[in-house]
C-alpha positions in Angstrom: -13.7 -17.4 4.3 -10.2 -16.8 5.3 -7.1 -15.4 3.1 -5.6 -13.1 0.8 -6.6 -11.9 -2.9 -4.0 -9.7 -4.9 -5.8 -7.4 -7.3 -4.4 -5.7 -10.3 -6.2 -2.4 -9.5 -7.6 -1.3 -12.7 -7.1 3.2 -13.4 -10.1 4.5 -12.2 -11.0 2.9 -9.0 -10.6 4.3 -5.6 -9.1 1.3 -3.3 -11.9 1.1 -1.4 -14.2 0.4 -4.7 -11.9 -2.6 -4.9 -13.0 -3.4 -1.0 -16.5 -3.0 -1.7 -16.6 -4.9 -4.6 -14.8 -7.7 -3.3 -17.1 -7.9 0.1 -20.0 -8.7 -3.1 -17.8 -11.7 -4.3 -16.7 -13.1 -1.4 -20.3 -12.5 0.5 -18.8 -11.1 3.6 -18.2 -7.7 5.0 -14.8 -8.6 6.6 -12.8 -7.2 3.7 -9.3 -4.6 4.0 -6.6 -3.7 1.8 -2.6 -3.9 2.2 -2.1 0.2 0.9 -3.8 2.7 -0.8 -3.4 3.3 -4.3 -4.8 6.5 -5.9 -7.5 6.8 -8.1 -5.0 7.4 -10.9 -2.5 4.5 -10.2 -2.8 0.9 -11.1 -1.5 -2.5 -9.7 -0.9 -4.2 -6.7 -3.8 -4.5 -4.5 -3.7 -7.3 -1.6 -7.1 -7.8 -0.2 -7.7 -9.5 3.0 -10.4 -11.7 4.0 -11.9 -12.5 7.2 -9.9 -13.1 10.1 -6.8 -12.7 7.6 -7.8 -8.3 8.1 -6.5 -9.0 11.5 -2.5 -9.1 10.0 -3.3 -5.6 7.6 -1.2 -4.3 10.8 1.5 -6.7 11.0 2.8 -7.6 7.9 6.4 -8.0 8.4 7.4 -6.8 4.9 5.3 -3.3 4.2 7.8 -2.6 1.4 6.2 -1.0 -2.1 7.7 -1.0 -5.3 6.6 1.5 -8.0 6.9 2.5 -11.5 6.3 5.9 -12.2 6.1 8.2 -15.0 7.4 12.0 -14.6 6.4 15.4 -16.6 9.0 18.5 -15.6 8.0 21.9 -15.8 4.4 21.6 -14.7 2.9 21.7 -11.1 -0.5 21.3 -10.5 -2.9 21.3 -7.0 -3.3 17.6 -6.6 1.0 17.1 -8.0 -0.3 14.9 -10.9 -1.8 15.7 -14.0 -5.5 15.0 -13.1 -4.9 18.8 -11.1 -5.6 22.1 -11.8 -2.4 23.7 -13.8 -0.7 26.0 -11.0 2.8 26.7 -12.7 4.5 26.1 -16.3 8.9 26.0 -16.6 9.9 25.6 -20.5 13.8 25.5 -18.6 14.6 21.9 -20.1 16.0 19.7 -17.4 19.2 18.2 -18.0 20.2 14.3 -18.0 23.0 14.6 -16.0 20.1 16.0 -13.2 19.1 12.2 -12.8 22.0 11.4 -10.8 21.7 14.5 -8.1 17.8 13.1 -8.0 19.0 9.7 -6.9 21.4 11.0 -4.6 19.3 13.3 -3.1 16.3 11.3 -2.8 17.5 7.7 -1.7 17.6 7.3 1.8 15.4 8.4 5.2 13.8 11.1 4.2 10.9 13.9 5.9 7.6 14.0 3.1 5.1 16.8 3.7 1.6 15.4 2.8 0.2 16.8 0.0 -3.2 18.5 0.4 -4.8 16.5 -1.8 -4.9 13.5 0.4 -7.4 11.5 2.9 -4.7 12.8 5.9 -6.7 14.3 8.9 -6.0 17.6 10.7 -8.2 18.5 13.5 -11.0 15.7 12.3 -11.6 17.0 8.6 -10.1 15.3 5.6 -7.4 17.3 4.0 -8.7 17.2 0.1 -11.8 18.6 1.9 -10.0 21.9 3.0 -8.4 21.7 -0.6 -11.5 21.6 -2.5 -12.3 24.8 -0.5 -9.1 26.3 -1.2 -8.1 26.2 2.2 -4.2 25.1 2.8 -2.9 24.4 6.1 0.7 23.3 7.9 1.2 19.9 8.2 3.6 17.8 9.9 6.0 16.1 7.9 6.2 12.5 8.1 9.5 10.1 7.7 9.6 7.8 5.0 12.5 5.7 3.6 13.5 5.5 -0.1 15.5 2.3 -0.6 16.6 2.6 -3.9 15.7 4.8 -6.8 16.6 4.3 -10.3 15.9 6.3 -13.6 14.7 3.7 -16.7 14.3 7.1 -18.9 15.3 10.3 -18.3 15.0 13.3 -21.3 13.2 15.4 -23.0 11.7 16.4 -19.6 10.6 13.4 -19.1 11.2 10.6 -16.5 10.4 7.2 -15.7 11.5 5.7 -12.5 11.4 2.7 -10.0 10.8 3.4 -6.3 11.5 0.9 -3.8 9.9 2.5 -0.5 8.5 2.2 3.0 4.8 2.5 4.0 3.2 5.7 3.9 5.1 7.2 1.3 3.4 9.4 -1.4 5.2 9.0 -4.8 3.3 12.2 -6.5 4.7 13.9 -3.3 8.5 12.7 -4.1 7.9 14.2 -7.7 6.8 17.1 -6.7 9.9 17.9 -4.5 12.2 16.3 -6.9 10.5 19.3 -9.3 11.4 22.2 -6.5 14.8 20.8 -6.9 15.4 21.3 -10.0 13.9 24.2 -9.9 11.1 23.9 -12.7 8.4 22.0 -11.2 7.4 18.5 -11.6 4.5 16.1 -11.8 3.2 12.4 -11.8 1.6 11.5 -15.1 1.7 7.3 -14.4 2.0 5.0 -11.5 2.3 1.7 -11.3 2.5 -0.4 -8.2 4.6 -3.4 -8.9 5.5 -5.0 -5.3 3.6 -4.7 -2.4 5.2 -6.4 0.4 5.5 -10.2 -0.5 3.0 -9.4 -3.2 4.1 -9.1 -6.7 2.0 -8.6 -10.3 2.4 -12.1 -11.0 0.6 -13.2 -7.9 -2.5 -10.3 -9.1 -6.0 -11.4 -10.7 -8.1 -9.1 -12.5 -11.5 -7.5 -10.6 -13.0 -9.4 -14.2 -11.4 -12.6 -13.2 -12.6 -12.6 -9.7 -16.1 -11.5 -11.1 -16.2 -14.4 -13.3 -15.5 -16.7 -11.0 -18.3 -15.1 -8.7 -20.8 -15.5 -11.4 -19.6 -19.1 -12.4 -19.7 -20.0 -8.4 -20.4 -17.6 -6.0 -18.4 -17.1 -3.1 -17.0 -20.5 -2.8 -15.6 -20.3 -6.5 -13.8 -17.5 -5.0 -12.2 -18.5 -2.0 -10.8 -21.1 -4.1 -8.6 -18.5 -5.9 -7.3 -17.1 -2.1 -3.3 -17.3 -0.7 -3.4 -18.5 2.6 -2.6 -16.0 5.7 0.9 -18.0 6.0 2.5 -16.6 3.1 2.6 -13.3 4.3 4.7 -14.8 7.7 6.7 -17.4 5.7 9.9 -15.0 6.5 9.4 -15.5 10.4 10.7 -18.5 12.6 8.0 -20.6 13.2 7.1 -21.7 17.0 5.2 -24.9 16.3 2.5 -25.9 18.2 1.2 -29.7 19.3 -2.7 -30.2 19.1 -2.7 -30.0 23.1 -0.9 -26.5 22.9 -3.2 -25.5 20.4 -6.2 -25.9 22.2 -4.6 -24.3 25.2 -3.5 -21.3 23.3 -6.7 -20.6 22.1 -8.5 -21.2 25.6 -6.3 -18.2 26.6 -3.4 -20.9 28.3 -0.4 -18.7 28.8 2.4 -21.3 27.5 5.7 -22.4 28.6 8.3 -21.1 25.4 10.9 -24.1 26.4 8.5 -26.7 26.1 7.5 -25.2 21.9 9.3 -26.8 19.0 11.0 -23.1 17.9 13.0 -22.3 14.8 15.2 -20.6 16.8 15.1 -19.3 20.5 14.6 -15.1 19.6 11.3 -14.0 17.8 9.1 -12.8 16.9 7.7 -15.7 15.8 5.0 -17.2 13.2 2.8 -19.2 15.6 2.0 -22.6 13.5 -1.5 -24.7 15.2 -1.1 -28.3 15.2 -2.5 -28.7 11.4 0.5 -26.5 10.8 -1.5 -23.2 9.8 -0.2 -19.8 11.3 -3.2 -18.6 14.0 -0.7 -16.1 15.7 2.4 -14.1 15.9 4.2 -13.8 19.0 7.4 -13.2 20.9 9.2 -14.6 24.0 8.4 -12.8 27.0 10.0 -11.6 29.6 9.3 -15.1 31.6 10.5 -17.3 28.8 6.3 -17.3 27.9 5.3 -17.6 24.5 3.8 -14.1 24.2 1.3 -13.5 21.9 1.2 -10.4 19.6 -1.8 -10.9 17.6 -4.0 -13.7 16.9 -5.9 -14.5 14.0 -8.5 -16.7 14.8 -11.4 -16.5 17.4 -14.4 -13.3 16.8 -12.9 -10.7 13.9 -11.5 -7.5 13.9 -14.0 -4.3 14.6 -12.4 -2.6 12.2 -13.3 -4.3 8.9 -10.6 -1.6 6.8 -6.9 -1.4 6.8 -4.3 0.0 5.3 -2.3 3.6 4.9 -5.2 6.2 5.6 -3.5 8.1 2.1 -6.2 7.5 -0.5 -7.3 11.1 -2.3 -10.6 11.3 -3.2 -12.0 11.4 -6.6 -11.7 15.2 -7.8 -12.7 15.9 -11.3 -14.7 19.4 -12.0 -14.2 20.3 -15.3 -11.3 22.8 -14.6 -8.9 19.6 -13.9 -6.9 17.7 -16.4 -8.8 15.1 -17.7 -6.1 13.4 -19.7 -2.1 13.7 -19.8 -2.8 14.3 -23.2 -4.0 17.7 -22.6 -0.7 18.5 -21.2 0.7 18.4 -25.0 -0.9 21.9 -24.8 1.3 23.1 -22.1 4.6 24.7 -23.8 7.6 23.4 -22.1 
């Protein structure tokens, strides 16, 4: 079984619930995911599947789109309101602030990662210094904002859509957008609306793909997976005969002027003779057709991808269990 799966991710579920749950339904351990969501956050979810795990890594399009919801005046430990209270600012935050936000905070940008997260320093997990209190220096990482636009913005409130690269922590990008206003700031809602080529309309439910697993099994499943080619559909393709094939995968080092290309510079999408992509690849130096990664033959050894940012569940009964409780916070 070979593909992709986009999964609404349900509040609730850690990403790699999602992966596990999936290996059940699809009946194979060769499971990863395109980008850690939170515990917290809901939507976009693409799960790959067998040998598809192999092109986590080289997607060409790791842009995210997000929806998220804001609260000013608050901080908390984890910088959204499942956290410990830290700080409370009743300064109310004017409207016209939006547009120094977007200024600010659109662009190439350095993000500090929050403590609360799966980072590691020195081999231990960050959220497992924070849960004993323990904050250390970390290096701050650059991330891209490519757009950033306020659908609501009062009452020290916000709602906003984030257009991003990989590896960006939205809670994070609150949180400083809070220190620059000067009265603190947290996440209260996230939704992940795009991921890469991925979009909610393309996303089944974990109760969809259950009920096709129970109605099925695994074959009732794969029936409901995107092939690997629509995550390469962007790239030129270099198309391969069925005796160029076989040589390819028999380790053949090919002769670029003799492919059918798209157009001479890569990198490209590398198409078998039944037209499927099994590679992507780039002229080389000796007008070879160098390959970057392949996607067929034995599968990857490491059966999990995607941004190492998930924070792990962290609910004593000092944290927030609702943004509702926050109505008791005077602002």
């Amino acid at each position: 079984m070979n593909g992709i799966i986009c999964i609404y991710k349900e509040k609730g579920y850690t990403s790699f619930d999602i992966v596990a749950i999936m290996r059940r339904f699809c009946g194979t351990k060769k499971i990863g995911h395109g980008g850690t969501l939170d515990p917290m956050a809901e939507g976009v979810l693409p799960i790959f599947v067998g040998t598809a795990t192999k092109a986590v890594d080289y997607c060409p399009d790791n842009t995210k789109e997000y929806r998220a919801e804001i609260r000013f005046g608050v901080t908390t430990d984890t910088q959204d309101f499942t956290g410990k209270v830290l700080s409370t600012n009743d300064t109310p935050v004017s409207a016209n602030m939006q547009y120094l936000l977007k200024k600010k905070f659109t662009g190439d940008l350095m993000q500090t990662p929050p403590m609360y997260s799966a980072v590691q320093v020195d081999g231990q997990r960050l959220y497992e210094l924070a849960r004993k209190g323990i904050e250390i220096d970390r290096e701050p990482r650059a991330i891209k904002i490519y757009s950033l636009e306020f659908e609501k913005f009062g009452d020290n409130t916000a709602t906003m859509l984030v257009s991003c690269s990989k590896g960006t922590y939205i809670r994070t990008l609150i949180h400083d957008m809070g220190a620059e206003v000067g009265t603190g700031a947290i996440m209260t809602g996230l939704t992940r609306t795009r991921s890469g080529n991925f979009t909610l309309r393309d996303c089944y439910r974990i109760s969809e793909v259950r009920e096709a697993a129970e109605a099925g099994g695994p074959d009732a499943v794969e029936k409901l997976l995107m092939p690997l080619d629509i995550v390469f559909n962007a790239l030129p393709a270099a198309r391969l005969n069925e005796k160029q094939t076989s040589m390819l995968k028999n380790g053949v080092v090919l002769d670029i002027t003799r492919i059918d290309l798209d157009r001479d510079e890569g990198p490209f999408r590398i198409l078998g003779s039944d037209g499927s992509v099994i590679a992507i690849g780039d002229r080389g130096s000796e007008d070879d057709l160098a390959v970057i990664q392949r996607f067929y033959g034995a599968p990857p050894k490491k059966e999990e991808s995607g941004e190492p940012e998930e924070r792990a569940p962290d609910t004593p009964e000092s944290r927030l269990k609702s943004v509702d409780e926050l109505k008791g916070v005077m602002l």
